[in-house]
N, C-alpha and C positions, 0 to 999 in steps of 0.2 A: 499570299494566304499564310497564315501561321500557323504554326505547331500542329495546336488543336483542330483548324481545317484540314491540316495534311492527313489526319487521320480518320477525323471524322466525316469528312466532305460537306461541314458548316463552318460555319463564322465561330470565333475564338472567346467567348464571351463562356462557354464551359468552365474550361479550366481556371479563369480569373473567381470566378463564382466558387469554386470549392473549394478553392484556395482562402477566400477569403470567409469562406462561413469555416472553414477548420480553424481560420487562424481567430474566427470571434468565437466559436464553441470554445476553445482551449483556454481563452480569455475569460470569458465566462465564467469555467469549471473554476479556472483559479480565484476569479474575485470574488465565489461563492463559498472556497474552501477557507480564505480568509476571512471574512464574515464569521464563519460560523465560529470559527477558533475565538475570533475576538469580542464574543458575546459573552458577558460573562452570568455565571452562574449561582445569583448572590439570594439566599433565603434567610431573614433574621439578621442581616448584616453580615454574614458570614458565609467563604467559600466552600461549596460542597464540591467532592469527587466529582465528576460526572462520565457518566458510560456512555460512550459514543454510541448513536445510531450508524447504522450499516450506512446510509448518505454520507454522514460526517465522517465517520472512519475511511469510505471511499474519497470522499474531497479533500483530505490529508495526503490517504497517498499518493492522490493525481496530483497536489501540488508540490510535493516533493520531488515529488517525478520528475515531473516535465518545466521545474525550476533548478534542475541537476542536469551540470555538465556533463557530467559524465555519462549518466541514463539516455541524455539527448544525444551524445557523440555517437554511442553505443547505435540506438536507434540509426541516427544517420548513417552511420557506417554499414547495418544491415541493408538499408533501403537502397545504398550506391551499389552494393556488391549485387543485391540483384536485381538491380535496373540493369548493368551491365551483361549481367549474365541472361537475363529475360527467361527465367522457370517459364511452366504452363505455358509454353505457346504466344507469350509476352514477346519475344524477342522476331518473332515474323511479322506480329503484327501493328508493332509499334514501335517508329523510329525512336533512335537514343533521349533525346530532349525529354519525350511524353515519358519514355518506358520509366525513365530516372521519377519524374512526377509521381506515375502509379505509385513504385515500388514504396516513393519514402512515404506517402500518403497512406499506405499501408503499413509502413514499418508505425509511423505515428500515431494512427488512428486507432489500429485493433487494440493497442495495449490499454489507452482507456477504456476501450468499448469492453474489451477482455475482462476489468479486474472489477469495474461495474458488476459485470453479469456472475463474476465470482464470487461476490463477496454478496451480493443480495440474495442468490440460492444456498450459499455455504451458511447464510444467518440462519436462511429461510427452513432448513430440512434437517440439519445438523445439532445435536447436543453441543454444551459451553463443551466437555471435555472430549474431543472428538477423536476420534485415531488415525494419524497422519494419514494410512494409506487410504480410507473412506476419502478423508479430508480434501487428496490430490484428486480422485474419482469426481466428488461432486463439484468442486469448483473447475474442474477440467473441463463439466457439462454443461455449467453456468457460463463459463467462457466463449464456451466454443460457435452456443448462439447468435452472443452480438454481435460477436469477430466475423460471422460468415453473413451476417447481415449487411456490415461496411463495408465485406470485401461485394455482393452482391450488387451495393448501391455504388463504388466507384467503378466495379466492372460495366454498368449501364450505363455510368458516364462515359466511359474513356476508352473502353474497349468498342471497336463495330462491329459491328455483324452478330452483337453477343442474343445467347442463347434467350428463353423466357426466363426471369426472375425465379420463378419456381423448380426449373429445371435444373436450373445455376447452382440454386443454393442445394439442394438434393446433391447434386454431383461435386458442390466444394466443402460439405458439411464433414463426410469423412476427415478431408485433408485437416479443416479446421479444427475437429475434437482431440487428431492425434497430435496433432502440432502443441495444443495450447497443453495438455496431458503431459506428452513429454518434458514441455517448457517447466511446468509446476515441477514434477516433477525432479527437475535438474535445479529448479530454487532450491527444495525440500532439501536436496543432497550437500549444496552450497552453503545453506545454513546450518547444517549438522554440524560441519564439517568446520567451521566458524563459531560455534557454541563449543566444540572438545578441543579446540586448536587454536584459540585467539592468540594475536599477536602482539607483544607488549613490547611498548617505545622505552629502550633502553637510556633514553635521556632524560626520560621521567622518573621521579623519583617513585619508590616501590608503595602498593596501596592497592588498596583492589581492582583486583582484575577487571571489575563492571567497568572501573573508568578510563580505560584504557579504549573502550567501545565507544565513549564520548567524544564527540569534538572538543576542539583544545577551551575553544568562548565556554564551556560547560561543564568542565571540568571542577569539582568541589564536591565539599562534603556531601554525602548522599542521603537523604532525608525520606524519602518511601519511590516503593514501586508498585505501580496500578498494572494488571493485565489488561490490555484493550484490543482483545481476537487473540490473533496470531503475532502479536507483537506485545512488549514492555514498555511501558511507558516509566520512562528515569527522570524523578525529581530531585534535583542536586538543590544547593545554593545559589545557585546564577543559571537555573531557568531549569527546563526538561528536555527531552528528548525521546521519541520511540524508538525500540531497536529490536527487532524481528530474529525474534529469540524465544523459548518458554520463559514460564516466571521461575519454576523451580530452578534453573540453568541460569537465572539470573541472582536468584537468592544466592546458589554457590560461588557466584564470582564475587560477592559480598562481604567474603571473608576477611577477619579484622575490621567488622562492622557490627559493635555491639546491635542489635535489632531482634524482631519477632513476627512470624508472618500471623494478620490477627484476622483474615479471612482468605477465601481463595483464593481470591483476585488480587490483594492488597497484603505489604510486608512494607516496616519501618520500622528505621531507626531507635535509639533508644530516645538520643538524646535529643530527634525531633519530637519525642511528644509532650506538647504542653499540659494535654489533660486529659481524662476519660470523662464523656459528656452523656446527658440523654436526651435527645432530641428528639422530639416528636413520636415517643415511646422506643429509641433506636440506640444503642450503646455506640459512641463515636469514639474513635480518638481526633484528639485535636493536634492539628501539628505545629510546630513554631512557624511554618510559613501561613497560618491559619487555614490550612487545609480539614476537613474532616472526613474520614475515611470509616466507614461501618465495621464493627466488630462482631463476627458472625456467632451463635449461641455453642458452638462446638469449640470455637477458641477461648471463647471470653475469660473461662476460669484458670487456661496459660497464661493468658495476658494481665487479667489481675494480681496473678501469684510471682509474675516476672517484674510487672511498674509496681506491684505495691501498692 
């Protein structure tokens, strides 16, 4: 009998099955987040901004995620330490083999189910300018649902003798709100703490701070910054990058970059703007990457008086 009989006192055909619907969900999430990125956004021949939907933003960071070593390592290493260790009553009643299964099955699963249910109630209930600590509150709540949903649906697979569904999640919902709370939380902290304190490669030669945040493929002159949530989106010369950061904290690491922020969400360069346009009754600037980016009516007579 295998594994999953020892435990369960059926045939092993479980544990293959979840394993493999995780591994074609994750597939999935990824070949959806790449689609969406690679459609492009073309009206009148020309590229416009575009503000992610809460899907698209979420399918970004699921595949950065879980196409990152390091995030993955991280995960793995949570899921070993407590497959070994067997929290909640895991370690009586599932030998090592399985308990390792649960643990990473859960280390892997909650964070997409997690940042889903955060970032569609954080869109859903929250103002554009929100106040961190709302911020961590509501997506903590958005979290804490689906994560206690997955951990609900592998407790019925993998666990015996487990309680009803409904009683389950009632009794794991606490654990799951404070946990995924805290976690935000301790991002929030990490990223402060990374926005006043970055670290600059002494091999590089000196230039703005921002591009020290880039990867090295991406490193070049800086042409505009879009806010898209909770993170920057950096458009260089040789492509873009998001970096989970405010935009004002990005404007400052800017410095010794001639530019001018021409709405909330949007600040560029000088010497990317090709033009000031009107489209579709709408003041653009045009950028040398042929980007167009909206000039809002409270900036516009900055922006006129700075391009001229």
């Amino acid at each position: 009998m295998d594994l999953y009989g020892q435990a369960r006192g059926d045939d092993g055909c479980g544990v293959h099955k979840w394993l493999f619907l995780l591994k074609r969900a994750i597939k999935c999430l990824l070949e959806a987040a790449v689609w969406q990125e690679s459609q492009p956004d073309l009206r009148e021949g020309r590229k416009y901004f575009v503000k992610y939907t809460p899907l698209q933003f979420a399918l970004r960071e699921l595949r950065m995620t879980y196409t990152d070593r390091a995030a993955l390592s991280i995960m793995g290493a949570v899921g070993m330490v407590a497959g070994f260790a067997g929290p909640f009553s895991t370690f009586e009643v599932l030998n090592l083999p399985l308990r390792l299964i649960y643990w990473l099955a859960i280390a892997y699963c909650t964070y997409g189910a997690g940042l889903l249910g955060a970032i569609a109630l954080s869109h859903a209930v929250l103002p554009a300018r929100k106040p961190y600590g709302w911020s961590i509150v509501v997506q903590g709540l958005g979290a804490s649902v689906p994560v206690t949903l997955v951990v609900v649906l592998l407790n019925l697979e993998l666990l015996p003798d487990q309680r009803s569904p409904l009683s389950d999640a009632l009794w794991l919902y606490p654990y799951c709100l404070a946990i995924c709370t805290a976690l935000l939380a301790l991002m929030q902290v990490v990223r402060s703490t990374n926005t006043t304190t970055a670290e600059v490669d002494p091999t590089v030669s000196a230039g703005p701070l921002l591009i020290e945040r880039l990867p090295h493929e991406l490193r070049g002159p800086i042409l505009h910054l879009s806010m898209a949530d909770h993170y920057v989106e950096v458009f260089t010369a040789r492509g873009k990058a998001l970096l989970l950061m405010r935009l004002a904290d990005a404007i400052r690491e800017t410095d010794g970059v001639p530019g001018l922020q021409i709405h909330r969400s949007h600040w560029v360069a000088k010497d990317a703007v090709r033009a000031i346009r009107r489209v579709n009754g709408k003041t653009m600037v045009e950028t040398t990457a042929g980007n167009l980016l909206p000039i809002s009516r409270s900036y516009l007579p900055s922006v006129r008086a700075t391009l001229n």
